[in-house]
C-alpha positions in Angstrom: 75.8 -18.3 61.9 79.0 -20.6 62.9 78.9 -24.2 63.0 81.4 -25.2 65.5 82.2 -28.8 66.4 83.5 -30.6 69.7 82.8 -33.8 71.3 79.8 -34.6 73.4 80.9 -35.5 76.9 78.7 -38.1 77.3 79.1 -40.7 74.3 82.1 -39.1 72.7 81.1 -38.6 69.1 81.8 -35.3 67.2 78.5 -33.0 66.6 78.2 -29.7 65.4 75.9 -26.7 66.8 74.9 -23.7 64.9 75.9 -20.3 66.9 74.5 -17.2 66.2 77.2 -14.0 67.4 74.3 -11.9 67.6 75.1 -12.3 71.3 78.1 -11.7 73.3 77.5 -14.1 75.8 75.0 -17.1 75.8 74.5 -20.3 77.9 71.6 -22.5 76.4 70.5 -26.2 76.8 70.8 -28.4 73.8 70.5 -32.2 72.9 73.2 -34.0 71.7 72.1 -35.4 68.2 74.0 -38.6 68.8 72.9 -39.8 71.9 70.3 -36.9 73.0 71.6 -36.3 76.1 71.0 -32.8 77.4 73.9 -30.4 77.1 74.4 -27.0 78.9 76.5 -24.8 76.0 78.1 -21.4 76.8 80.0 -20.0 74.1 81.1 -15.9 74.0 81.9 -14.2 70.9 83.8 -11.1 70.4 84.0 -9.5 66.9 81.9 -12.4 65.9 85.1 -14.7 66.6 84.3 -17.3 68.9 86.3 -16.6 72.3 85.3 -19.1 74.4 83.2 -22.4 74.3 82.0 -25.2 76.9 79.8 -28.3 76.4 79.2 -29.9 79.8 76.8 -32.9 80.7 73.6 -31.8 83.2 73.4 -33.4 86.0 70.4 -35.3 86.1 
């Protein structure tokens, strides 16, 4: 497991997420621990290094 931090796009605080390179590729929903705002995360890993991350706010 990786804990990665980044900034939540809605209330701008730092948080961390645990990722898992078991998988490749993954896109999952998860709260923001700050403000609990839902977030969709995609994050790719490739020789379990982290090759590409994205945090974006859901539409509600």
């Amino acid at each position: 497991m990786y804990e990665h931090y980044f900034q939540c796009p809605y209330c701008w605080e730092e948080i961390s997420v645990l990722l898992d390179p078991s998988m490749r590729r993954q896109t999952y929903i998860e709260d923001c621990e700050i403000c609990c705002n839902p977030l969709e995360i995609t994050v790719s890993f490739e020789s379990n290094e982290i090759t590409e991350f994205d945090a974006q706010s859901i539409e509600q």
